[in-house]
Residue frames as qw, qx, qy, qz and C-alpha x, y, z in Angstrom:
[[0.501, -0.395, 0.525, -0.563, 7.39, -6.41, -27.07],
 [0.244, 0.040, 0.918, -0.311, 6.78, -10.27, -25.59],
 [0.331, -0.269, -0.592, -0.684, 3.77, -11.61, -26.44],
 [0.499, -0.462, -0.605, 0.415, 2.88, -11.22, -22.71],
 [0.027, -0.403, -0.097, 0.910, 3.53, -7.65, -22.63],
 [0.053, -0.012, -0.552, -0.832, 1.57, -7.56, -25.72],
 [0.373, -0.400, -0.835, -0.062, -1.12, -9.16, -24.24],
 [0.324, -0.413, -0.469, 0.710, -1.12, -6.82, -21.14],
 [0.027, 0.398, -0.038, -0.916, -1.38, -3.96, -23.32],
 [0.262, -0.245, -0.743, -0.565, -3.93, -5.14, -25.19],
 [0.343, -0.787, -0.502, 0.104, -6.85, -5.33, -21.90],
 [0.228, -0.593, -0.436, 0.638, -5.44, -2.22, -20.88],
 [0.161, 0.025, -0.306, -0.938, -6.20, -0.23, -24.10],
 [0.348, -0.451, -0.514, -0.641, -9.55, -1.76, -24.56],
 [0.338, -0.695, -0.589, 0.235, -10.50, -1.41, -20.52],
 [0.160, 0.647, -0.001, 0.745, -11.94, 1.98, -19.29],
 [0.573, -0.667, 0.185, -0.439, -12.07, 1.61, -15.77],
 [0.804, 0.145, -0.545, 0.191, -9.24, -0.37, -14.26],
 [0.755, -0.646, 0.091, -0.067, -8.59, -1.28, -10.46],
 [0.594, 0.479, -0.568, 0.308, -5.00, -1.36, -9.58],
 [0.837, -0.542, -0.006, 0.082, -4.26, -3.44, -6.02],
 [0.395, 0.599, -0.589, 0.371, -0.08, -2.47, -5.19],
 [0.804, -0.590, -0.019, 0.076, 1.77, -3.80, -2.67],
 [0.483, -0.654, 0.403, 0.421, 5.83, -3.63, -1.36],
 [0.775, -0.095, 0.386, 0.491, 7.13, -4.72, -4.51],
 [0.384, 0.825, 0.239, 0.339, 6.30, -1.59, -6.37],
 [0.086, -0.930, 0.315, -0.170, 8.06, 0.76, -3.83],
 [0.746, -0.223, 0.372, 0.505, 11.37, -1.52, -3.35],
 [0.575, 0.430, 0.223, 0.659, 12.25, 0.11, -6.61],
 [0.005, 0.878, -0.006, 0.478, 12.28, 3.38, -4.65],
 [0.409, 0.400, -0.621, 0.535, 14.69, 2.17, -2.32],
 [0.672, -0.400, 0.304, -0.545, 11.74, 1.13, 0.75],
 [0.092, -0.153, 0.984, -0.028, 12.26, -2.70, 2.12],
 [0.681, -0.222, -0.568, -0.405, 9.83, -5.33, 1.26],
 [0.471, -0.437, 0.572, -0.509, 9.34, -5.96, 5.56],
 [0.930, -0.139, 0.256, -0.225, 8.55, -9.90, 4.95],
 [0.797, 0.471, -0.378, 0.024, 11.08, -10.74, 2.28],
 [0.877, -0.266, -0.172, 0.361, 13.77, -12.66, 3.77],
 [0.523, -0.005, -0.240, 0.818, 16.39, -10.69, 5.85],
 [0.096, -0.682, -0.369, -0.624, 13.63, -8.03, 6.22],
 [0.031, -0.395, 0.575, -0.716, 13.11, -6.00, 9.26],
 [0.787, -0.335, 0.007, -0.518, 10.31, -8.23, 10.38],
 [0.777, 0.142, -0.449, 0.417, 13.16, -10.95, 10.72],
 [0.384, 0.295, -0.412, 0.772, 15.31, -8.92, 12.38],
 [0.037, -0.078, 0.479, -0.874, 12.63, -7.21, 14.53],
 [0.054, -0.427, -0.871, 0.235, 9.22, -8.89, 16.09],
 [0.246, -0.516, -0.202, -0.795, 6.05, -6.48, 14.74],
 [0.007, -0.031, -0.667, 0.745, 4.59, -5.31, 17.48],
 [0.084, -0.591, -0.760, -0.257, 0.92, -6.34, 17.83],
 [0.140, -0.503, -0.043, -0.852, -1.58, -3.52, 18.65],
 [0.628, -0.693, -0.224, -0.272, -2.83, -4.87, 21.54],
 [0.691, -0.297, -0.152, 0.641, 0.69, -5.10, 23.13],
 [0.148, 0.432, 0.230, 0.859, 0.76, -1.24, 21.46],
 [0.490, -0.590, -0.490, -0.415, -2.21, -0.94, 23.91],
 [0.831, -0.524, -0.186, 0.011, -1.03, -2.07, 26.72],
 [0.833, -0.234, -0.075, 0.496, 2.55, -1.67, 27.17],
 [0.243, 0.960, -0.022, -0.137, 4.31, 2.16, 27.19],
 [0.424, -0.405, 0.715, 0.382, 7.70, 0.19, 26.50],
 [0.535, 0.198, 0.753, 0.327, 6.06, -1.53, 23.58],
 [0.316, 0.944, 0.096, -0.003, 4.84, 2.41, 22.22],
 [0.144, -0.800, 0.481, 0.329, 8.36, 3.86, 22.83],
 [0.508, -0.300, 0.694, 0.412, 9.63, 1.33, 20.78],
 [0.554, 0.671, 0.491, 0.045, 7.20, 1.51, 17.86],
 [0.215, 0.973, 0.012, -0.084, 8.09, 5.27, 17.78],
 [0.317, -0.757, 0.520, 0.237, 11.99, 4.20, 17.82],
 [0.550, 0.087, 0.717, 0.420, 11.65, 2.03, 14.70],
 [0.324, 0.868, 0.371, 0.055, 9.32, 4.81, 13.17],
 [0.302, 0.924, -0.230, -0.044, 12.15, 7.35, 13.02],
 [0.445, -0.465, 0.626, 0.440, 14.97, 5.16, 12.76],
 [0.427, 0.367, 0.754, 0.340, 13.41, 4.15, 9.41],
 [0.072, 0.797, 0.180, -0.572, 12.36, 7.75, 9.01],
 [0.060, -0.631, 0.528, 0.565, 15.46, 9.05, 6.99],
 [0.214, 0.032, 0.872, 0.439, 14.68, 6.09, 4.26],
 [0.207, 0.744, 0.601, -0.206, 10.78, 7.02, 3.88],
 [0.076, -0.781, -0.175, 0.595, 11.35, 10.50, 3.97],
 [0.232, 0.703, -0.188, -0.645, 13.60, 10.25, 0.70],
 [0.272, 0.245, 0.828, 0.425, 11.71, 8.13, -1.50],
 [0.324, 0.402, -0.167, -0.840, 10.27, 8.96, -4.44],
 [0.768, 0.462, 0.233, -0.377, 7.81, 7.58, -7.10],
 [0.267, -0.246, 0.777, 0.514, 9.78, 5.41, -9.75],
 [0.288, 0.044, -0.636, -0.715, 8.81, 4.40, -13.20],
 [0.143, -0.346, -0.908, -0.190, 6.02, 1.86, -11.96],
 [0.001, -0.623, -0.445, 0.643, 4.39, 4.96, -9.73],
 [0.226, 0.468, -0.268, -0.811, 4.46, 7.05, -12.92],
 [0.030, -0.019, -0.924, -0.382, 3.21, 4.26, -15.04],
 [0.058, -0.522, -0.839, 0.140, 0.36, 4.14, -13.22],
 [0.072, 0.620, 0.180, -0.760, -0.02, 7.66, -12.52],
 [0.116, 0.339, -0.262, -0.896, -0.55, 8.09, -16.40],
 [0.198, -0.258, -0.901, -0.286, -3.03, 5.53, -17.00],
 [0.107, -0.664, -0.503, 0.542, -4.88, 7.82, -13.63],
 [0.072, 0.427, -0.068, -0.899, -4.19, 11.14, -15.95],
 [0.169, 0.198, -0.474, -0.841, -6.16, 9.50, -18.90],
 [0.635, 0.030, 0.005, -0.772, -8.94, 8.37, -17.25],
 [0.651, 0.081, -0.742, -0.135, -8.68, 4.82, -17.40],
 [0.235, -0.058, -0.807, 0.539, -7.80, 4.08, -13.46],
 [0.493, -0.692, -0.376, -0.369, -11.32, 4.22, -11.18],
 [0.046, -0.904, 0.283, -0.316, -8.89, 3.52, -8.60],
 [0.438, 0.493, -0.679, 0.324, -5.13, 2.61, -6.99],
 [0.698, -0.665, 0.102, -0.246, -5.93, 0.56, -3.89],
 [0.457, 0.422, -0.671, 0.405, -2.36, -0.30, -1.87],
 [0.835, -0.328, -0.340, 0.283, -1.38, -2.59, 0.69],
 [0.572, 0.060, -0.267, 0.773, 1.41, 0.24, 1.03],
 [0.416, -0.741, -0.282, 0.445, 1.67, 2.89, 3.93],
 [0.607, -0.262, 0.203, 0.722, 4.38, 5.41, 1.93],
 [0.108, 0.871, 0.201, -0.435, 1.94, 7.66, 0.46],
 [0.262, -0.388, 0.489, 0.736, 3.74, 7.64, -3.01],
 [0.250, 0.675, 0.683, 0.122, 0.46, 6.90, -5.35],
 [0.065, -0.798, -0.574, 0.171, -0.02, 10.06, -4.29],
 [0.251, -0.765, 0.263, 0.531, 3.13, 11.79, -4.89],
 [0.334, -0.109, 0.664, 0.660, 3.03, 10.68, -8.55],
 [0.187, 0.075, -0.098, -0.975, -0.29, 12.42, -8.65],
 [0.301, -0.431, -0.804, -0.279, -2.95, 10.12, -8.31],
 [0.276, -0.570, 0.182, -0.752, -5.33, 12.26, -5.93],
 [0.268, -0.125, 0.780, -0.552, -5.78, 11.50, -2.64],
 [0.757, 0.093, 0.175, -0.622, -9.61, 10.84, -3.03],
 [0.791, 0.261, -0.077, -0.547, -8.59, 7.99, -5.20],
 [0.364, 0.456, -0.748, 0.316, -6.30, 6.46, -3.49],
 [0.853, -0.381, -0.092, -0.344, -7.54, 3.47, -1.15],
 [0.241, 0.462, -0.762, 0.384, -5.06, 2.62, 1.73],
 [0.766, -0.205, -0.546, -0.271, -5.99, -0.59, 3.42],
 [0.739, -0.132, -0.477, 0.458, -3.22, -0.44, 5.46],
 [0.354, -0.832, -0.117, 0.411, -2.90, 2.78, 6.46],
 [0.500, 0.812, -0.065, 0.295, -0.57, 5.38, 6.06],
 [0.806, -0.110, -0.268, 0.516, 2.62, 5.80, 7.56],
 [0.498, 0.471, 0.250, 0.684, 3.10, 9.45, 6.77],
 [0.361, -0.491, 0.210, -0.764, 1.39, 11.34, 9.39],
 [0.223, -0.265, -0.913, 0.217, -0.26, 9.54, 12.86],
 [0.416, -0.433, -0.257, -0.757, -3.62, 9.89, 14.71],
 [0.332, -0.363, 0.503, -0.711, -5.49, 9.59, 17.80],
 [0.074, 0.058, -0.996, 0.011, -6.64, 6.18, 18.66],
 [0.006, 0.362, 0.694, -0.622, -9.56, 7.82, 20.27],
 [0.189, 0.702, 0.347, -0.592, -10.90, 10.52, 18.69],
 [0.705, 0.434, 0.421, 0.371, -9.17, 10.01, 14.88],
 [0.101, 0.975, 0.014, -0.197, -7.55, 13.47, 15.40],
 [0.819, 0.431, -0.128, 0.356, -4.52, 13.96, 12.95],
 [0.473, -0.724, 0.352, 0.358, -0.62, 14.78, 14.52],
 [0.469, 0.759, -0.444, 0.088, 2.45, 15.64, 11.99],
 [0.749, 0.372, -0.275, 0.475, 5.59, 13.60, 12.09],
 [0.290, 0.530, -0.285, 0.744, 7.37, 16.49, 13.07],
 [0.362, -0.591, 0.147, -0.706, 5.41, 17.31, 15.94],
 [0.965, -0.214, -0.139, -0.056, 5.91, 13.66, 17.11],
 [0.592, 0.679, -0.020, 0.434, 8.70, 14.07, 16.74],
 [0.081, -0.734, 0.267, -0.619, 9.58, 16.93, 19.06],
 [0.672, -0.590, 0.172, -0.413, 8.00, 15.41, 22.17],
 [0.952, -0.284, -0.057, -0.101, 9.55, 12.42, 21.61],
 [0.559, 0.451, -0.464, 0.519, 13.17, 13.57, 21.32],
 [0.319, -0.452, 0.550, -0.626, 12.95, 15.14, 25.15],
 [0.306, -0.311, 0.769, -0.468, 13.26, 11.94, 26.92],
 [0.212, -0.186, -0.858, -0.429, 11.09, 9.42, 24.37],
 [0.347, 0.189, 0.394, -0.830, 8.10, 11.29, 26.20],
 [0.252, 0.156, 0.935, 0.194, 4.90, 9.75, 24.70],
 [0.110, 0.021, -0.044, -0.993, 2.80, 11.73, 22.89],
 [0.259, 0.476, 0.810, -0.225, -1.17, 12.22, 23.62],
 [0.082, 0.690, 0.506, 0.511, -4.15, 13.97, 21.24],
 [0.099, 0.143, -0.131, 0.976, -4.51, 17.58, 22.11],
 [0.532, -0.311, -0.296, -0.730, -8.21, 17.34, 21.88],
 [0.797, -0.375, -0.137, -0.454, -9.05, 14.47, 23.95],
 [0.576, -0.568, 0.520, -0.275, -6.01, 12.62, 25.60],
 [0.961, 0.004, 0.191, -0.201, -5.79, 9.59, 23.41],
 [0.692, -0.470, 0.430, 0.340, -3.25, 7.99, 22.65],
 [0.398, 0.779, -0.279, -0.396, -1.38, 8.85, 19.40],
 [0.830, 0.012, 0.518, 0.207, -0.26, 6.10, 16.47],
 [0.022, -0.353, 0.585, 0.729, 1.34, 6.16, 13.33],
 [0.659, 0.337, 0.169, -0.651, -2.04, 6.00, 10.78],
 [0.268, 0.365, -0.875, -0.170, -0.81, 2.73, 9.63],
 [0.854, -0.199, -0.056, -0.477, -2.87, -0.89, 10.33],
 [0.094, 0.681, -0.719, 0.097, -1.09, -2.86, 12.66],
 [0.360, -0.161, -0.916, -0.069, -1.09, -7.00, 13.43],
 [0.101, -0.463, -0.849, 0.234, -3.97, -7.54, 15.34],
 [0.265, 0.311, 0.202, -0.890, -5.57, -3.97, 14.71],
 [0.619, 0.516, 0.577, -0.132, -9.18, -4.26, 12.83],
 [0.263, 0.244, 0.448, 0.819, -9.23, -3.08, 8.92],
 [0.167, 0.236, 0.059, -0.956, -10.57, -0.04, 8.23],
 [0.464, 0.532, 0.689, -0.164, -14.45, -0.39, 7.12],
 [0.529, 0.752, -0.030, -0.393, -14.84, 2.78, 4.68],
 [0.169, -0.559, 0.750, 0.311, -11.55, 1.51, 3.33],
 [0.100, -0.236, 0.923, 0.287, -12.41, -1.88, 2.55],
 [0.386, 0.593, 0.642, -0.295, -15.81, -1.09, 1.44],
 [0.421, 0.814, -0.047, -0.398, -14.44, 1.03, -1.24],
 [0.160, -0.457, 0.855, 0.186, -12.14, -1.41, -2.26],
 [0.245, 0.242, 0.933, -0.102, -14.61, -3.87, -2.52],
 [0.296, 0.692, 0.345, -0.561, -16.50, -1.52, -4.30],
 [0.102, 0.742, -0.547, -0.374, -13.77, -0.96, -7.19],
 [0.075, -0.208, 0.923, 0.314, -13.34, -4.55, -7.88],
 [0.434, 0.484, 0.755, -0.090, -17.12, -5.24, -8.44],
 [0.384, 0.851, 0.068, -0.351, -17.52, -2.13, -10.81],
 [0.139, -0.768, 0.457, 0.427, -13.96, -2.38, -12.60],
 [0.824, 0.553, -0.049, -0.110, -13.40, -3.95, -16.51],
 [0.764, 0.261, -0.529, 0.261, -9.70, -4.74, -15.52],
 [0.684, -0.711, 0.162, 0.002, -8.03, -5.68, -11.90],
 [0.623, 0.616, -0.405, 0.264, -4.50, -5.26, -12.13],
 [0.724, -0.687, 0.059, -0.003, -2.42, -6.59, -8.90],
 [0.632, 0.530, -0.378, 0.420, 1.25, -5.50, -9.15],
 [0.389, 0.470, -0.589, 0.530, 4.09, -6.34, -6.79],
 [0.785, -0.192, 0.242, -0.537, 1.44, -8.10, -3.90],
 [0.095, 0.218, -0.968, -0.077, 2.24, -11.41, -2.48],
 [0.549, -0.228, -0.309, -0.742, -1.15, -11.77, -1.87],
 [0.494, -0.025, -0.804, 0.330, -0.91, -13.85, 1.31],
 [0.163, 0.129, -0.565, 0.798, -2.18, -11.25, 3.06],
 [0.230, -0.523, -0.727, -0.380, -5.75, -11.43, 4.24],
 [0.552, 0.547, 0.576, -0.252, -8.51, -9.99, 4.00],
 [0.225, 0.777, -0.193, -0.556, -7.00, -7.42, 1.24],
 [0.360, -0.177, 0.884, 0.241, -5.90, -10.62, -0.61],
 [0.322, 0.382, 0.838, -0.219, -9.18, -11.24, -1.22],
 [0.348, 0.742, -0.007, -0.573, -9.85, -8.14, -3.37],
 [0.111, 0.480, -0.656, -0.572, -8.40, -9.16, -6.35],
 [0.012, -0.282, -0.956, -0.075, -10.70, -12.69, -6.38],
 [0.270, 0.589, 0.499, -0.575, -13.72, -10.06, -6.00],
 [0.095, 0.578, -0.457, -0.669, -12.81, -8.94, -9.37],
 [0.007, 0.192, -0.917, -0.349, -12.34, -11.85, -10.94],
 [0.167, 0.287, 0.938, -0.095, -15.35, -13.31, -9.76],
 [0.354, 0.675, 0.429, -0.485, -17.33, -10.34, -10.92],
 [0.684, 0.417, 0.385, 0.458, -15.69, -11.06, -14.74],
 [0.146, 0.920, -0.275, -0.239, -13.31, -8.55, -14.71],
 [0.757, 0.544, -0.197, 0.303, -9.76, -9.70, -16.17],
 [0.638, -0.739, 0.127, 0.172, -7.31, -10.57, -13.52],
 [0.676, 0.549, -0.290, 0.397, -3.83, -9.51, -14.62],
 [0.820, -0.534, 0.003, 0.204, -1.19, -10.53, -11.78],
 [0.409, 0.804, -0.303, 0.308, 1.97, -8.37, -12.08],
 [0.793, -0.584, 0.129, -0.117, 4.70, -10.07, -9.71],
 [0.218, -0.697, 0.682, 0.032, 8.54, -10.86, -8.97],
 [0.102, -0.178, 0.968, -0.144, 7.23, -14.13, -7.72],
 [0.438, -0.271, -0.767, -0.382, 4.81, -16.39, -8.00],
 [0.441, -0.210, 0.219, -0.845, 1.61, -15.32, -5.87],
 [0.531, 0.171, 0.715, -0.421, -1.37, -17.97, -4.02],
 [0.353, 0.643, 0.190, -0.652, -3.68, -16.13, -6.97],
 [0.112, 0.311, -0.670, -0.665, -1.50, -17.02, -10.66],
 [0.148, 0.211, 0.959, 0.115, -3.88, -20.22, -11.08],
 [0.332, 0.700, 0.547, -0.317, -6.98, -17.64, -11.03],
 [0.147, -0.633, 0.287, 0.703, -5.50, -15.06, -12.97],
 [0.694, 0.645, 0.309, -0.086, -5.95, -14.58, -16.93],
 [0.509, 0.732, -0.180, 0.416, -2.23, -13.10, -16.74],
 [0.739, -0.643, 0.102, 0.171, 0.69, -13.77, -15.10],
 [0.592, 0.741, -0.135, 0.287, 3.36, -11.87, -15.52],
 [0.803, -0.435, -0.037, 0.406, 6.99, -12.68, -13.36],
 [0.534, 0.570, 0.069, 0.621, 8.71, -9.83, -14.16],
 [0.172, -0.152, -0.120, 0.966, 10.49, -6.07, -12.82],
 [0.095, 0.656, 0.655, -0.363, 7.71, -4.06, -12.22],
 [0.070, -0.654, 0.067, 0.750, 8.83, -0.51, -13.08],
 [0.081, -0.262, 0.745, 0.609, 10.20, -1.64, -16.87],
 [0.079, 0.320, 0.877, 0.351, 7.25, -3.35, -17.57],
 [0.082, 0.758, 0.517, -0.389, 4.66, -1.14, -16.09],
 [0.079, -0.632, 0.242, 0.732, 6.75, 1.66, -18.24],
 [0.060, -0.205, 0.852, 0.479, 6.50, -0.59, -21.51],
 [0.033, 0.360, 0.923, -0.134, 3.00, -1.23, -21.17],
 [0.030, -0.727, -0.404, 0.555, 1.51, 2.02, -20.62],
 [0.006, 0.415, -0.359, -0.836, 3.14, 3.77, -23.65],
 [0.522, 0.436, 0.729, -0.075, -0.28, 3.28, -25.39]]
């Protein structure tokens, strides 16, 4: 190996509790878009802020008409080498735990448990009641909204129903980013792979680390805000290296 990769694998054999921060560039290798990168669908199509989500039932129908046109691509991705990479650094006890910027609920499908999985952003994978936080399937969205893009409401209480995702102008989740923010003050390495880190507040997690002397190791296509803090910066395919690293 590099003496970069060597380096990598070196803090992650001698840390026993390591924070991993993901973002889009890990699940691009599973065939999801990166939504900001140039030509992305945020180009191509204006997010839709949550208070216009609020307000407008033209600006719901349409949410739900990019949610399953983008369906079929979600639906069959799978965990690549950098999901499994991680997942086996979770099976031997090393990971405390996998917080993602990403919605796509694959952490989770390469076995990292739910419990220890921190989604900042949400989750795409299922939606919920705006109102009462009551969960709806997909599928059952799904239904209503094929008969006439009908809008679907919460059984329990009437509220309106979202995909469990965090959209522009919606607040972050508190327990969320309190256990995030938990993880990087307690954790002996922060590892931030495939995160342009631009995005704030969840940006910010990886400088909590640092500042509480953990070992910031920046795992990234591109160059990130963050490389200058960092103790490792590594510009590289994610998957390959995460795979190449891990084989401890």
């Amino acid at each position: 190996m590099s003496a970069e990769l060597e380096e990598f694998a070196d803090l992650i054999r001698m840390s026993r509790s390591i924070a991993i921060f993901t973002g889009a560039g890990i699940s691009t290798e599973s065939g999801i878009p990166d939504f900001r990168s140039p030509g992305g669908l945020w180009e191509k199509n204006r997010p839709i802020d949550f208070s216009e989500f609020l307000q407008s039932e033209e600006a719901r129908r349409e949410s739900w008409r990019r949610k399953f046109a983008m369906e079929s691509v979600l639906s069959k991705a799978e965990p690549n080498k950098g999901h499994m990479a991680i997942s086996s650094l979770y099976e031997q006890g090393k990971v405390c735990a996998v917080i993602t910027q990403n919605i796509d609920g694959l952490h989770q499908a390469s076995g990292v448990s739910d419990a220890d999985v921190i989604e900042v952003h949400g989750n795409t994978t299922y939606a919920k009641c705006l109102d009462c936080a009551g969960r709806m399937e997909l599928e059952q969205v799904k239904e209503i909204f094929a008969v006439d893009e009908t809008l679907p409401s919460c059984e329990k209480c009437g509220g309106l129903i979202k995909t469990a995702t965090i959209s522009f102008g919606q607040a972050m989740p508190v327990e969320e980013m309190r256990r995030a923010a938990e993880a990087a003050l307690g954790c002996d390495l922060f590892v931030a792979i495939g995160s342009s880190l631009v995005v704030y507040p969840a940006a910010e997690i990886p400088l909590t680390a640092k500042q509480a002397g953990a070992p910031l190791v920046i795992l990234n296509r591109e160059p990130t805000p963050l490389d200058d803090y960092a103790d490792l910066v590594l510009h590289r395919e994610i998957g390959e290296t995460l795979a190449a690293v891990t084989k401890l």
